[in-house]
Structure formats: C-alpha cells, structure tokens
C-alpha positions in Angstrom: 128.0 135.5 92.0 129.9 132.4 92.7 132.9 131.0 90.6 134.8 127.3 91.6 138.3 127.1 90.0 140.0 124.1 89.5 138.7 122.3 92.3 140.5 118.9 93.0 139.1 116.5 96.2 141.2 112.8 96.8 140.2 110.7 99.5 143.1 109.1 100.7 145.0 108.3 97.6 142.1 108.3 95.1 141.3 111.7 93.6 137.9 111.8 92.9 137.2 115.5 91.7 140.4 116.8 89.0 140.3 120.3 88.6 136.3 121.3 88.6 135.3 124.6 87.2 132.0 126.4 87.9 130.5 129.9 86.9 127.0 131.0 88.4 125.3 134.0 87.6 123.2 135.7 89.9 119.6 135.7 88.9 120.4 132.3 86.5 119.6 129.0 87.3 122.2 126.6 86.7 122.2 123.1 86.0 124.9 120.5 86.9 124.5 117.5 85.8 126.5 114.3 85.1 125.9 110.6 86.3 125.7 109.2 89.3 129.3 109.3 90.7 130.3 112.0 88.7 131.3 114.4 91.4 128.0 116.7 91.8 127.6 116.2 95.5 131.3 115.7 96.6 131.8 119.4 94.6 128.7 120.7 96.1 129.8 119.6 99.2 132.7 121.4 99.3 130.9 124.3 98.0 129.3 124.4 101.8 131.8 123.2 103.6 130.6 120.0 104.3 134.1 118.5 102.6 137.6 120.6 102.1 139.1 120.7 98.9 142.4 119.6 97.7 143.2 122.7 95.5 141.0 125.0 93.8 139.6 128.1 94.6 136.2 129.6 95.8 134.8 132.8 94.9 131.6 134.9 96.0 130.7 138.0 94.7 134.7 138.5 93.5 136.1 137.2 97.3 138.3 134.6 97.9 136.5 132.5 100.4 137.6 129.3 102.4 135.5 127.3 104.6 136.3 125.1 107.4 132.3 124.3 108.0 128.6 124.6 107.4 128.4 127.7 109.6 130.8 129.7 107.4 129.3 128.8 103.9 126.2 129.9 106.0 127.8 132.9 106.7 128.4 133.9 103.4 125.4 133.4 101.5 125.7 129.6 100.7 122.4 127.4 101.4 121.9 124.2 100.3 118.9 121.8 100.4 119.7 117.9 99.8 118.3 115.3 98.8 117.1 114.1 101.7 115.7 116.2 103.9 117.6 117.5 107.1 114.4 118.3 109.0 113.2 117.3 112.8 109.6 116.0 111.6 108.2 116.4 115.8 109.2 120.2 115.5 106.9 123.0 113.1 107.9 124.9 110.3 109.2 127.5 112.4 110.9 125.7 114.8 112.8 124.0 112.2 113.7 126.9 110.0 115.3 128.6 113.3 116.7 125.7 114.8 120.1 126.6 116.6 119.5 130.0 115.9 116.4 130.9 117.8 115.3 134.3 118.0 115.5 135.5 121.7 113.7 138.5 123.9 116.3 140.8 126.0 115.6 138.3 128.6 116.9 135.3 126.8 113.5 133.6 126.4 112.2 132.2 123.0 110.7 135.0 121.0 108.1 132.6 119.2 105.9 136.0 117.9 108.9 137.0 116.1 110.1 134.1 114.7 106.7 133.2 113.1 106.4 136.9 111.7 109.9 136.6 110.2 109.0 132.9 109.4 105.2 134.2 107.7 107.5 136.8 105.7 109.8 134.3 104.2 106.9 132.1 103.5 105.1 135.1 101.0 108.4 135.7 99.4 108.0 132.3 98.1 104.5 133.4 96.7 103.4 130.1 98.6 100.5 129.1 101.1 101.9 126.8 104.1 101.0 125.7 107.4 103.6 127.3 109.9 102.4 125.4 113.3 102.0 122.0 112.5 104.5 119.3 112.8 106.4 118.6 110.2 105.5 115.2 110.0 102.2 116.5 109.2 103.2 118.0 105.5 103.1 116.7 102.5 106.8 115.9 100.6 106.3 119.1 98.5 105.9 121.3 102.1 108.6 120.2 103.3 110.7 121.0 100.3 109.4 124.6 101.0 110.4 124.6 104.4 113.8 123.7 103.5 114.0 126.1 100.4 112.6 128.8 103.3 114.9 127.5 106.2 117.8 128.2 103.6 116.8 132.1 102.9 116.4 132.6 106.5 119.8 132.1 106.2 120.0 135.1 104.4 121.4 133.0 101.0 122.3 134.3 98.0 123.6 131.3 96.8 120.9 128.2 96.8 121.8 124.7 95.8 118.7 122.3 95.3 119.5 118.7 95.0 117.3 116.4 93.4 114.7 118.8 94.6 111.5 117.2 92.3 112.5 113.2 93.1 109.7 112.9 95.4 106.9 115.4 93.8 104.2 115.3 91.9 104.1 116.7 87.8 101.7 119.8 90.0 104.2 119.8 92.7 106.9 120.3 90.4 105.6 123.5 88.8 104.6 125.0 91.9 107.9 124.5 92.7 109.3 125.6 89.4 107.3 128.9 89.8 109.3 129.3 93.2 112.3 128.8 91.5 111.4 131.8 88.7 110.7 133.9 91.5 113.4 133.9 93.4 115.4 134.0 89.9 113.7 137.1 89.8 115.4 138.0 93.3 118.7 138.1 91.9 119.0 134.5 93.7 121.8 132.3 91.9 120.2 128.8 91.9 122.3 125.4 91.5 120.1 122.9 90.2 120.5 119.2 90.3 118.5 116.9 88.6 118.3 113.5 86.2 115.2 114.9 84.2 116.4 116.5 81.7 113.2 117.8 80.3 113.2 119.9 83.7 116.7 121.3 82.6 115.2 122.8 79.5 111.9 124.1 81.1 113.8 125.7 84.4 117.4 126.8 83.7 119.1 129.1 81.8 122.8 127.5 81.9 124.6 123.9 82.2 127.9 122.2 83.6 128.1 118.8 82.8 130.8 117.3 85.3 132.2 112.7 84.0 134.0 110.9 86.3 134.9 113.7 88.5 136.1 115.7 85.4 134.8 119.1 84.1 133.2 118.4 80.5 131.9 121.8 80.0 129.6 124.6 80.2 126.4 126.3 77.8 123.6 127.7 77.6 120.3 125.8 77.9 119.5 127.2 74.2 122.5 126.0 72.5 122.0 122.2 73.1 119.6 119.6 72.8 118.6 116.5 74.4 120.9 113.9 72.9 124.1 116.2 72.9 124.0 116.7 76.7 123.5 112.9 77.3 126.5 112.6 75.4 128.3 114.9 77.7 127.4 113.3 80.1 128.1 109.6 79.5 130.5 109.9 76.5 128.8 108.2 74.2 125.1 108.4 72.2 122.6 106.5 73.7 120.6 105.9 70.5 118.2 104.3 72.7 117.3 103.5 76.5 115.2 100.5 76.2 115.8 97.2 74.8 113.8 95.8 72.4 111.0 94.2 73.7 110.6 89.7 73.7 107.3 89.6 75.7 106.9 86.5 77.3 106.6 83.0 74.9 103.4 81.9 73.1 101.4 80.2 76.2 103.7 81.4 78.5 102.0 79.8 82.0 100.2 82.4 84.0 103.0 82.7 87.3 101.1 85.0 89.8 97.0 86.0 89.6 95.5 88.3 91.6 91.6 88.3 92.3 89.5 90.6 93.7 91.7 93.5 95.4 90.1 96.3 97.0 92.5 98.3 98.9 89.6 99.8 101.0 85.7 98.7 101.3 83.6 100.6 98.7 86.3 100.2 96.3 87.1 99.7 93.3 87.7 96.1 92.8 90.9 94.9 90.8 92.7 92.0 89.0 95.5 91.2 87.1 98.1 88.2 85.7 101.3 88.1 85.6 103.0 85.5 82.8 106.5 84.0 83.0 108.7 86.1 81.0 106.8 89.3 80.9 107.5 92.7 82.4 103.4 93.8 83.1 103.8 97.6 84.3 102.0 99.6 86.5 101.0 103.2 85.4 98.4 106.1 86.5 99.0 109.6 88.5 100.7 109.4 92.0 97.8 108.2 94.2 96.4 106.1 92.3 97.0 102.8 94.2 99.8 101.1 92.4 102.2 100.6 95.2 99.1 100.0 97.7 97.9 96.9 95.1 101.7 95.0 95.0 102.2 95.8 99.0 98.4 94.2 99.8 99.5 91.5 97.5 102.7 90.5 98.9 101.1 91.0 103.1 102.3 94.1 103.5 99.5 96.5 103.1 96.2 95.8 105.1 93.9 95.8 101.9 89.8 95.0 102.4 90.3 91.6 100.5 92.9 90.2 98.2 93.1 86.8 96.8 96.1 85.6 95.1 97.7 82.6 93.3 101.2 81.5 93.0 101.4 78.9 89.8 97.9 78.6 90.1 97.7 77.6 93.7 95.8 80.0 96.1 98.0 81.8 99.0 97.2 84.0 101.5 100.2 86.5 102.5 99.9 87.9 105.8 103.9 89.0 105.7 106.2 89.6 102.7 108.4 86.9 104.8 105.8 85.0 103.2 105.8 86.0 100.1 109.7 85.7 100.1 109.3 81.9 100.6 107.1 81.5 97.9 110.2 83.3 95.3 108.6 87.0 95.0 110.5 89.6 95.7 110.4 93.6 96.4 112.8 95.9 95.2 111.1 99.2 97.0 110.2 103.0 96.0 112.9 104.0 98.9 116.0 102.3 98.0 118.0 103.9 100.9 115.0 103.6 103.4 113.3 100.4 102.7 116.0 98.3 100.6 119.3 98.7 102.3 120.7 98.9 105.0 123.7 101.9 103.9 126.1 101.6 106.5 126.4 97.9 106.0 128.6 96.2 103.1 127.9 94.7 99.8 127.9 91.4 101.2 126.1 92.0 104.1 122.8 93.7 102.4 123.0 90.6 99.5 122.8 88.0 102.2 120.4 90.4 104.2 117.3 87.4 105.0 119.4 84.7 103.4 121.9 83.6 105.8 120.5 80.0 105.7 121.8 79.6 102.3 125.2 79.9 104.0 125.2 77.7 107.3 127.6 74.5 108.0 125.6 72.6 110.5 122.9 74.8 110.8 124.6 77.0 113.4 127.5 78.7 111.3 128.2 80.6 108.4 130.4 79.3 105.6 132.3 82.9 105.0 133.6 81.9 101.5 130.6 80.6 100.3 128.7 83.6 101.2 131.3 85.5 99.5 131.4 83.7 96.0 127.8 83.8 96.1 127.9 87.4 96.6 130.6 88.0 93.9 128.6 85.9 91.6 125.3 87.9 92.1 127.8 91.5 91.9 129.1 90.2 88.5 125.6 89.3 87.5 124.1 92.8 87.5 127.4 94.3 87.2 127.9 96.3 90.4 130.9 98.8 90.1 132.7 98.7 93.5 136.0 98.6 95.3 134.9 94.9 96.5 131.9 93.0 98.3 133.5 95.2 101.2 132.6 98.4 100.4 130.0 99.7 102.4 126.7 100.6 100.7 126.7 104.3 101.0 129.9 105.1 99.2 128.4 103.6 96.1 126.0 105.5 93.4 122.6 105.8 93.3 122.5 103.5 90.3 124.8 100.6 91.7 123.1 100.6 95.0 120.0 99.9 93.2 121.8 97.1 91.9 122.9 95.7 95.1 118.9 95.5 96.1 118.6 93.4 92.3 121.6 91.3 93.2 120.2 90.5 96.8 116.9 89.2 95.4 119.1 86.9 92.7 120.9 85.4 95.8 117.4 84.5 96.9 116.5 82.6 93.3 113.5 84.7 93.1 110.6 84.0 90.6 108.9 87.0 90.4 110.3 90.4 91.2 108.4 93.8 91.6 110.4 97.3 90.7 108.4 99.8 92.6 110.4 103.2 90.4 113.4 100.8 89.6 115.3 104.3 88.3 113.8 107.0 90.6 117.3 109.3 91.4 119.7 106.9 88.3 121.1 108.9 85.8 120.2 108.1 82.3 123.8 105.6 81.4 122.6 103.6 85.0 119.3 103.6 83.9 119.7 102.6 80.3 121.8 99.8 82.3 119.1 98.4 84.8 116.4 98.1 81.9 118.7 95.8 80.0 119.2 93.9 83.1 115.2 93.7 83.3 115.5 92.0 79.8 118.0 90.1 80.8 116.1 88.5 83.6 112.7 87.7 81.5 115.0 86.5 78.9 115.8 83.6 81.8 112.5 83.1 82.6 111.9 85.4 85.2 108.2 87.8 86.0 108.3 91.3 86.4 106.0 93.8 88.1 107.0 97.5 87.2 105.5 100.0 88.9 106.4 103.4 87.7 105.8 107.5 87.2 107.5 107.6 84.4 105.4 107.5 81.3 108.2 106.8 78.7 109.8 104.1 81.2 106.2 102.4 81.1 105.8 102.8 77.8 109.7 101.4 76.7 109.5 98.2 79.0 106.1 96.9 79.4 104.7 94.1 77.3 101.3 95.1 78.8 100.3 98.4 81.2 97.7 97.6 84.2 96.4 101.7 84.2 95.1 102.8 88.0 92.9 105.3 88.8 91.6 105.8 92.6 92.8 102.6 94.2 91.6 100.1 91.3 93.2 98.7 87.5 90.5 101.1 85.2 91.9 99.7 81.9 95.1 96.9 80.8 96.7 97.9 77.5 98.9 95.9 75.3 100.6 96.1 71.9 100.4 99.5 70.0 97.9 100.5 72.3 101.4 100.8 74.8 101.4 105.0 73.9 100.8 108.0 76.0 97.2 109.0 75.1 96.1 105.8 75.8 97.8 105.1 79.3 97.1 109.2 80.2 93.5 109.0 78.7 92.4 106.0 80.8 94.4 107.3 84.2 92.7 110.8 83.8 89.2 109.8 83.1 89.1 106.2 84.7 87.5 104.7 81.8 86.9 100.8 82.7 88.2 98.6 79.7 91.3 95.8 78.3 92.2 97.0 75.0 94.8 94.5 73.3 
C-alpha cells in the first residue's frame, strides 16, 4: 500500500532525516517507533505533505506520488490524526468532520441531512456509539479521537497515521480504541501507529520500523522480537533498568509538607497525607480518582470543600499557586505544552517565566547575563539537549521540553516539587533519564509528589504510594507492599487502610 524510499529532510544545513525507509502493508498495522527526536513526525510529515522532502521517494499502491500539501496527500488516500487534536471544539461532530468541504444542495445551501447520514455511516463503520450534534467541547478525549479517526475516512483514506493516539485515554478507552483499530485492519486499512507503550506495540500491531537519530534502524515483525531488543533499537544500548535504586528519605527525615482534611467536594471522602524531605511519595489509582484534584486544591488551584495544609509545620492557606510558589512548591503539570510552557518562546524565556526578580539591577531592569548563566546553569543541571538557551521551545523533544519545565522550577530554588505524569508522551531513553534526575534531586534534599497512571512508574520510584479511589487517599503503602496487587486491589475496591 504505501512504500517511503530513502527519504532525506535538512533544514537549512542540518539534515535531520538520512535516507528513511518504510513498507506498509494494507490490512497491517505498523508501528514506528524511536525516541523522541528521532524523526517519526518530521517523516510522517512529509508523508502528508505537511513538510517536502529532500530526496526519497513516495509510493501508493505502486505510484510515484509527490505532494506539495495537505490537500493532495488527502487526495490520495493519506489521513493523519496527531497528537493534538486539529478540531474546532464550538462546532459538532459533523461540522467538523466536513469542514471546508461541506456537502451542498443544487442550490448551494448546506445540505446538513446529508452530511449527518454520511457522518452516521462513517460513525457504524467504526462499530462505535457517538453523539453527532453536540459540540465538540462536550466529548470526552476518547470521542474526539473518534471524530478525528472518522473525519480522516471521510476523506476517503486508505492510508491512516495515528500519532500518540492512547496519550490521553483511559486502559477502557484504549481497547475500545484498539477494537477500532482491528476493524478497520479488517477493512484492508493500512494503519501507521505511533506510540511510547510498547506493551501496546505487541497487543495491536503486526509489524515495526524503528527509526535513531533520524536514521532507519530497521524493520520486523511484532513476533520476532521482544521487549528489551526493540529498546535497544531504539536507544542503542540495553537499558537493564529504568529506575534508579531507591534511597527513601533519611532516618527522621522532618515532615516538609502535611495535608489535613481534604475533601474535594462536600460529602466526600476526607483525605491526608505527609510528605518527608528526601522522599518521592506517589500518587496512584484509576483516572478519576482525584489525584490531580488533591495536589491542585492543595497548592490554591482547585476550589476543594476544605483543605488544610502545613509548610515545615506551619499552617498556610493557598488561595493561588502564586502562593504556593513563594512558599518553594512547585508544579510541573499533566499538560506540558498547555499548562507548562509557553512553546513559541525560548529556553530562557520559559526558565525565567515568574522569576524575573531574580534578575533585576535597581529593581527596574533586567541583568541579561545573569539571567543567562542562571539559565545555562539550570540547562546543564537537568541536562537539556539544545542548540542554545535560544532555541525556542517547540523545536525541542518531548523529553527535553519536560526538562525545561524541571529546570524552570530549579531557577526558582524550589523545596518541594509535584510531577503530575512527569513522562506522559517521553520515550523510554528520556524517561529512564528524568527518573534519575528525580533521584538526583531527593538525593539534595529535595520533596517529591508523583502523581501518575503508570503502575510500573509508581511502583519503580515511590518510597511510599498514597492509593485514591473517588476523590479521597483509600489506603498509603510502603516497602514491599510497593507491588501491583496491592496498589490495583486497594484502587479497585477502595479498601480504607496504611499498610507499611
């Protein structure tokens, strides 16, 4: 169905893509994977015209084909749904999916009757249930997914590209989409998959191209490797293993941060926890559960029923996270790109982001070079790979930008920092990075919150597991009791108890 030779893409005088190679089937899903930076979305990019390459050639269905945009991949088969979605959350389901392309009656008027039969009809192929007439807005992350997998074979595609398509679903929400996936397989659909998880690769696809450094590595079947081999492939050397080993905090480490009676809504359950200095404490339990709701009412940014809290044992009241900035705790959020940087900006200017006092000569000007060997210094701390403190934000990886958010709260001499999904969209080299940088940082003293969806990332890094279960802490685990059943059993069932 579709076949990429030697495809080769420099920007300016840096080639970033050297000669790619890639074979899809129809009727296969294929995964491509490699790390962040490797050259997945610059190749699939070119794939759909979004980019022009070098050299290198593009076939469909044995055609030579060369696109000068969008519209033409379009044209021949090509759909692609990123990362982040490309819908208009005021219009429907409809209206989006025939955006630009509206269906008309002889007299140039909207023909909404057809539209939301063709729509309806698109909908049942996908063997899925969704609301057609309500704004976007309105759906949950996993309906809009659908609405851009439909909106893509409205297009008539023959070709679909799904990046990071699970990043934002639940484990349910996955296989319904999974079961999509298997049906249009069925379809004689050629499917280009993109994802970190790679116990997804192994459930969903049939084939694999693993790209490094913008090179082509190579290509196999699903059955012929395993786990460690591919990561391997992909980072070019064996990762024996992810986490670090784990210090916990000293023998009567002082208690840093305590948090009394939280309830995130009246009626409910009522929560507390401490946090010791030198300890990562994580936060575990199904998506829903109230994890992110409990930090954000603790730091003044979530409106909860009641929350008391205590900063080196002396009682605050956070109304703002400005507030809790001042007293030295900081947020590194779930949305990197939407709530912790600001992407078209520089290095320097999202590490200074809220500290530009730090910088000021007379209290009305900022001291350039100061700013600029402070960010350098906090850049070399957490090891940043860039072209300089210059470089704007969005050219970087997904990994380095979340290390641009670490090194902005390090400028700020934080005490406490809270990881809400510190490696949600990392590969697993830039991963295995940021949790020895956690280490790194309790090591020097400093308190970590982790919040996370990730069982084995929970169960790696935390020296003790708050579990939640609708809106409130059900159980607080430590020691050998840090496993699976435990954590799953308690999120599950809600069972109320500390086991240590």
């Amino acid at each position: 169905m579709l076949e990429l030779s030697g495809i080769k893409k420099s920007f300016g005088k840096i080639e970033v893509l050297h000669g790619v190679d890639l074979s899809v089937r129809a009727g296969e899903v294929h995964a491509l994977l490699g790390e962040n930076g490797a050259g997945k979305s610059t190749l699939m990019k070119i794939l759909c015209g979004i980019l022009h390459p070098s050299a290198g050639e593009i076939v469909i269905e044995g055609k030579p084909h060369t696109f000068t945009d969008y519209d033409e991949a379009i044209a021949a088969g090509i759909g692609i749904v990123f990362q982040e979605f490309s819908l208009i959350p005021y219009l429907t389901a409809v209206e989006n999916m025939f955006l630009a392309r509206e269906i008309r009656t002889p007299l140039g008027l909207l023909d909404r009757r057809a539209m939301r039969k063709r729509a309806a009809e698109i909908i049942a192929r996908l063997g899925i249930e969704l609301p057609l007439d309500v704004p976007i807005r309105n759906l949950s992350v996993a309906e809009q997914q659908f609405v851009e997998i439909a909106k893509a074979l409205s297009l008539e595609a023959r070709i679909l590209v799904l990046d990071e398509p699970t990043a934002t679903l639940t484990p349910g929400e996955v296989e319904h989409l999974f079961h999509v996936m298997r049906e249009l397989r069925k379809q004689g659909v050629a499917i280009v998959f993109i994802s970190h998880h790679l116990e997804e690769i192994f459930e969903i696809c049939d084939r694999i191209t693993v790209l490094r450094d913008g090179e082509y590595i190579g290509s196999c079947d699903v059955a012929d490797v395993d786990n460690d081999r591919l990561v391997e492939m992909m980072v070019g050397r064996r990762i024996e293993n992810s986490f670090p080993p784990k210090t916990g905090p000293a023998h009567g480490a002082p208690v840093v941060l305590e948090v009394e009676e939280v309830q995130l809504r009246k009626g409910g359950p009522v929560s507390s926890f401490q946090l010791r200095k030198g300890e990562i404490l994580g936060f575990a339990g199904l998506v829903g559960s109230g994890r992110t709701e409990t930090a954000l009412a603790m730091l003044g940014a979530y409106k909860a029923a009641r929350c008391k809290v205590r900063v080196d044992g002396v009682e605050k009241r956070f109304s703002e996270p400005a507030e809790a900035l001042a007293h030295r705790i900081g947020l590194l959020p779930e949305s990197r790109k939407e709530q912790g940087l600001i992407t078209s900006f520089s290095i320097l200017q999202n590490i200074s982001l809220n500290n530009y006092a730090k910088y000021r000569k007379g209290g009305v000007f900022i001291d350039h070079r100061k700013e600029r060997e402070y960010t350098e210094a906090a850049m070399d701390q957490v090891r940043v790979k860039s072209q300089g403190p210059m470089s704007r934000v969005d050219t970087l990886s997904g990994g380095n930008q979340q290390k641009v958010v670490i090194a902005r709260w390090l400028n700020h001499d934080m005490d406490v920092l809270i990881f809400d999904e510190p490696t949600r969209g990392i590969d697993v080299g830039a991963k295995a990075e940021i949790y020895t940088l956690m280490r790194e940082f309790t090591a020097k003293g400093y308190s970590i919150i982790m919040i996370s969806s990730e069982l084995p990332e929970v169960i790696g890094m935390s020296d003790r597991v708050c579990v939640f279960r609708s809106g409130g802490i059900v159980a607080t685990v430590e020691g050998d009791h840090i496993n699976s059943e435990e954590i799953m059993t308690h999120a599950t069932t809600g069972r109320v108890e500390n086991v240590a």
